[in-house]
Every structure is written in C-alpha cells, then in structure tokens.
LOMARLUM-919896 format. One record per residue: residue number from 0; residue in three letters; x, y, z of N, C-alpha, C in turn. Coordinates in pm, whole numbers, m for minus. Each point is the difference from the previous one (the first is absolute). Layout:
{pos->NUM&code->ALA&n_east->X&n_north->Y&n_up->Z&ca_east->X&ca_north->Y&ca_up->Z&c_east->X&c_north->Y&c_up->Z}
...
***
This chain:
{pos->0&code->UNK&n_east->m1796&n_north->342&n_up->m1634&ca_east->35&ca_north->m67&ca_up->124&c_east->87&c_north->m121&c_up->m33}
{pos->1&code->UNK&n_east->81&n_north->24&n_up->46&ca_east->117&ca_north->m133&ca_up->m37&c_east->m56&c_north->m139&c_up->53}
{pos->2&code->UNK&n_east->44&n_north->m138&n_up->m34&ca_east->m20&ca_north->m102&ca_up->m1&c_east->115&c_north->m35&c_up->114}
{pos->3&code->UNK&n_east->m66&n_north->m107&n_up->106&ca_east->60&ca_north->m64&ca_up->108&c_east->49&c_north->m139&c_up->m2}
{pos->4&code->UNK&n_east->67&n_north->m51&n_up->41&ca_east->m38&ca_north->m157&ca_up->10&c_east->0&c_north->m3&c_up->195}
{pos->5&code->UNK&n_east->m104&n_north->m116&n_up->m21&ca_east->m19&ca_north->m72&ca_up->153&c_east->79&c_north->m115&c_up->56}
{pos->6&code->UNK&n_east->m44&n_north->10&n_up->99&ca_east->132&ca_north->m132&ca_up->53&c_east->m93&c_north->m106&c_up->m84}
{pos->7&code->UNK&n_east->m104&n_north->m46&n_up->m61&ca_east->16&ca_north->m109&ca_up->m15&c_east->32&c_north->m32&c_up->m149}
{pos->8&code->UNK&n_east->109&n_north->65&n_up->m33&ca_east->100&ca_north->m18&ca_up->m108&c_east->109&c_north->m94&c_up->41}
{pos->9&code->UNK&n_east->m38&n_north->m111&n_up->m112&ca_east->98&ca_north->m119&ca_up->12&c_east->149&c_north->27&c_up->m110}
{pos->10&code->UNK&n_east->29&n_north->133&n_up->10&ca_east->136&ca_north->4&ca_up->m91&c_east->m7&c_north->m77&c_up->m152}
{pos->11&code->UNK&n_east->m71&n_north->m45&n_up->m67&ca_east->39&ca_north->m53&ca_up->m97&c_east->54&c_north->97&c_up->m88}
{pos->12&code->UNK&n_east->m12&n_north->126&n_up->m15&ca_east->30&ca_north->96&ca_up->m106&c_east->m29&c_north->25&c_up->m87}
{pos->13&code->UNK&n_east->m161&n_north->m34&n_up->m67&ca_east->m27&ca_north->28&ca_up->m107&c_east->m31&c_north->70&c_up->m24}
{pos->14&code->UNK&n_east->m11&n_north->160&n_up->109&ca_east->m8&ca_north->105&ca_up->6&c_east->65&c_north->120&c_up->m37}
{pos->15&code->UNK&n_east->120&n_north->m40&n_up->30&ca_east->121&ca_north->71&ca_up->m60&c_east->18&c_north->25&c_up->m163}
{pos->16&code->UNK&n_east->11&n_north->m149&n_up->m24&ca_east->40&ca_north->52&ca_up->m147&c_east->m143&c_north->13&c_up->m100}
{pos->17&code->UNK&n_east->m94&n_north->74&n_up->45&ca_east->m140&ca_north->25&ca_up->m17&c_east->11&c_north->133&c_up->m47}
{pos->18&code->UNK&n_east->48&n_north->48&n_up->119&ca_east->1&ca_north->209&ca_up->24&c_east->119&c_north->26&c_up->m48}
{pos->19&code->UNK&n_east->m87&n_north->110&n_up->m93&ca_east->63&ca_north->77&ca_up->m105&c_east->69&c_north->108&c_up->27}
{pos->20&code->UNK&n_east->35&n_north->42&n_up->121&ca_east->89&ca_north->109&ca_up->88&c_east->65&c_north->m61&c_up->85}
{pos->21&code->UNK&n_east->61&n_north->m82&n_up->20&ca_east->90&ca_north->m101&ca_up->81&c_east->14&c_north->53&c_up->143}
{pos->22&code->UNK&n_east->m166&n_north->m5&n_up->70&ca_east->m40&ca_north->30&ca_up->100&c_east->19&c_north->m120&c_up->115}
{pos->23&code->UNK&n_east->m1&n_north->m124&n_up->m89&ca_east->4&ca_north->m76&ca_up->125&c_east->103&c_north->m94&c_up->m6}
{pos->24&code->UNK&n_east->26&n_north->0&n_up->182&ca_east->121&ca_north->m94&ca_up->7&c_east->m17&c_north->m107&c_up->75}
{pos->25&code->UNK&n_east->108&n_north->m82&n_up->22&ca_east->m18&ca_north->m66&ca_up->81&c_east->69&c_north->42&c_up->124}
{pos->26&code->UNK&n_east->m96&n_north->m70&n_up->138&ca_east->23&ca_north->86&ca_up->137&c_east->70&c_north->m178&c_up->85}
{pos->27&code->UNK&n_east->7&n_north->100&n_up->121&ca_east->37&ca_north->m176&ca_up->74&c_east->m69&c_north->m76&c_up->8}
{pos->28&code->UNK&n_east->m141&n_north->m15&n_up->25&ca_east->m134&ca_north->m110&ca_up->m27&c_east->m64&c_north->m22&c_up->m45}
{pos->29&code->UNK&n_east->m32&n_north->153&n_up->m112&ca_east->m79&ca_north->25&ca_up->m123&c_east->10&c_north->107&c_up->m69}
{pos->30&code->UNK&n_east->m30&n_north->7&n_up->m94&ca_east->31&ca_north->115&ca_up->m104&c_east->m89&c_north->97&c_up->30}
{pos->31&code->UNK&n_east->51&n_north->136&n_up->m76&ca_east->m7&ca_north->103&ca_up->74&c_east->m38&c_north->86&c_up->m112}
{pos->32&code->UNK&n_east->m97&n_north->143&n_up->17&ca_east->16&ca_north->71&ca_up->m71&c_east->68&c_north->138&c_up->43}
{pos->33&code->UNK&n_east->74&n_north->82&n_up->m96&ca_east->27&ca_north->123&ca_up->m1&c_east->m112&c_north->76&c_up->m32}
{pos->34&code->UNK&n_east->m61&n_north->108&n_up->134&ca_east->m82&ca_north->67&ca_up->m27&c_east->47&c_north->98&c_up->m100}
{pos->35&code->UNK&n_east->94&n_north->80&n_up->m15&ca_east->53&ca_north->112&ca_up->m54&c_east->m7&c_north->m32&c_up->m157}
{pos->36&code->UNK&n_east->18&n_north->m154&n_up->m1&ca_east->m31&ca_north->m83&ca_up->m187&c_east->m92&c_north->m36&c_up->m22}
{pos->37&code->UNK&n_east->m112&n_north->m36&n_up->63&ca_east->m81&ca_north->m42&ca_up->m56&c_east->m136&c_north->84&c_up->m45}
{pos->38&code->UNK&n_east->m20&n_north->7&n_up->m152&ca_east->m72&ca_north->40&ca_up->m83&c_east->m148&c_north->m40&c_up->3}
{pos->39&code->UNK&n_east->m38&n_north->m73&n_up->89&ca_east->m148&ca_north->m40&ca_up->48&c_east->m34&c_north->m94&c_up->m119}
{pos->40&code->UNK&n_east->83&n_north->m75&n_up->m109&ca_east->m84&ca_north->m42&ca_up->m107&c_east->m88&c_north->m155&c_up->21}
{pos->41&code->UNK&n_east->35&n_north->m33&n_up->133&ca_east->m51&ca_north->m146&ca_up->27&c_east->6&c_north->m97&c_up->m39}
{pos->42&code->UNK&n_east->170&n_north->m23&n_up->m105&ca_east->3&ca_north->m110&ca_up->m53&c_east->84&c_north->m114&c_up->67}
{pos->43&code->UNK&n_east->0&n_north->37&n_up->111&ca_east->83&ca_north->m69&ca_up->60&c_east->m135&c_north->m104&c_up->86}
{pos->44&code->UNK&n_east->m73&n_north->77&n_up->58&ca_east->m164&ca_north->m17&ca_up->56&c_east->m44&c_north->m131&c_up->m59}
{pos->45&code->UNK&n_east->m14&n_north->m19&n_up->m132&ca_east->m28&ca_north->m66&ca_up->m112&c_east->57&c_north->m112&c_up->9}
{pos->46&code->UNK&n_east->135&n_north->m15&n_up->m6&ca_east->56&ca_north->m141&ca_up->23&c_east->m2&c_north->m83&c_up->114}
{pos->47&code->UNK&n_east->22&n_north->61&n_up->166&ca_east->24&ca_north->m16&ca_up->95&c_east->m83&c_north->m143&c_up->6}
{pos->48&code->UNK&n_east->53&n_north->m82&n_up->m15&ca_east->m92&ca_north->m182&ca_up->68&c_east->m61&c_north->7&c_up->102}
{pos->49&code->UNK&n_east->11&n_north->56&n_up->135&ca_east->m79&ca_north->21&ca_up->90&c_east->m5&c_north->95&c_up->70}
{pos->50&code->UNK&n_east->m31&n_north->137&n_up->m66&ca_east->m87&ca_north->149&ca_up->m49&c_east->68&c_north->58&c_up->163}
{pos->51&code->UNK&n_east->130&n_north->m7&n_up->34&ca_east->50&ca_north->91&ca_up->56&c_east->78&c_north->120&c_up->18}
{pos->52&code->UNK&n_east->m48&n_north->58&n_up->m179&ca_east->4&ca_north->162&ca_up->14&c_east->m138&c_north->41&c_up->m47}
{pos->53&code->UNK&n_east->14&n_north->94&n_up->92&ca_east->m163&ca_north->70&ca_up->60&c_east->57&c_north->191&c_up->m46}
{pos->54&code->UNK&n_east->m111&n_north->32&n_up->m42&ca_east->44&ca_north->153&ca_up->4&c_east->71&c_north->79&c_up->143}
{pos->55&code->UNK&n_east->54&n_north->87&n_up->27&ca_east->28&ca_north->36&ca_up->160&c_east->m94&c_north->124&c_up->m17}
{pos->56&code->UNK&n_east->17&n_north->37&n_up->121&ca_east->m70&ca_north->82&ca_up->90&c_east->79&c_north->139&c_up->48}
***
C-alpha cells in the first residue's frame, strides 16, 4: 500500500530526498507522492517532523 502525505505537511522536504525511487515531489502546497513509485519502504514516514505521511488506503 503506497504511502500518502496529509495536508498537514508543512513542505519542508525532507521527504524527498529520503525515497529511494524518486516518488516524491513537490506539489503546490505540499509534497506529493507518486502512487505508481512508491515501493511502500517507509522511509520517508521516518523522517517526516510532523508524521504527515500515513500509509493510504
């Protein structure tokens, strides 16, 4: 199940250069994942300062 981010992602980006399939980008208010890239490894999960990627659904 791929990894989401929520709106209450404050853009800092330390998400991005985390994931090891260059799944995530940056969007117009917050970064974003590519479902089709992302490898479920949760290392992006891990860094997030205030834990707004959540598994999706």
């Amino acid at each position: 199940m791929p990894y989401v981010i929520t709106d209450e992602c404050i853009a800092c980006g330390s998400c991005e250069s985390e994931c090891p399939v260059e799944a995530i980008s940056e969007g117009d208010d917050k970064y974003v994942i590519d479902s089709d890239k992302c490898t479920d490894c949760g290392a992006c999960m891990e860094v997030c300062p205030v834990e707004a990627i959540v598994s999706g659904a």
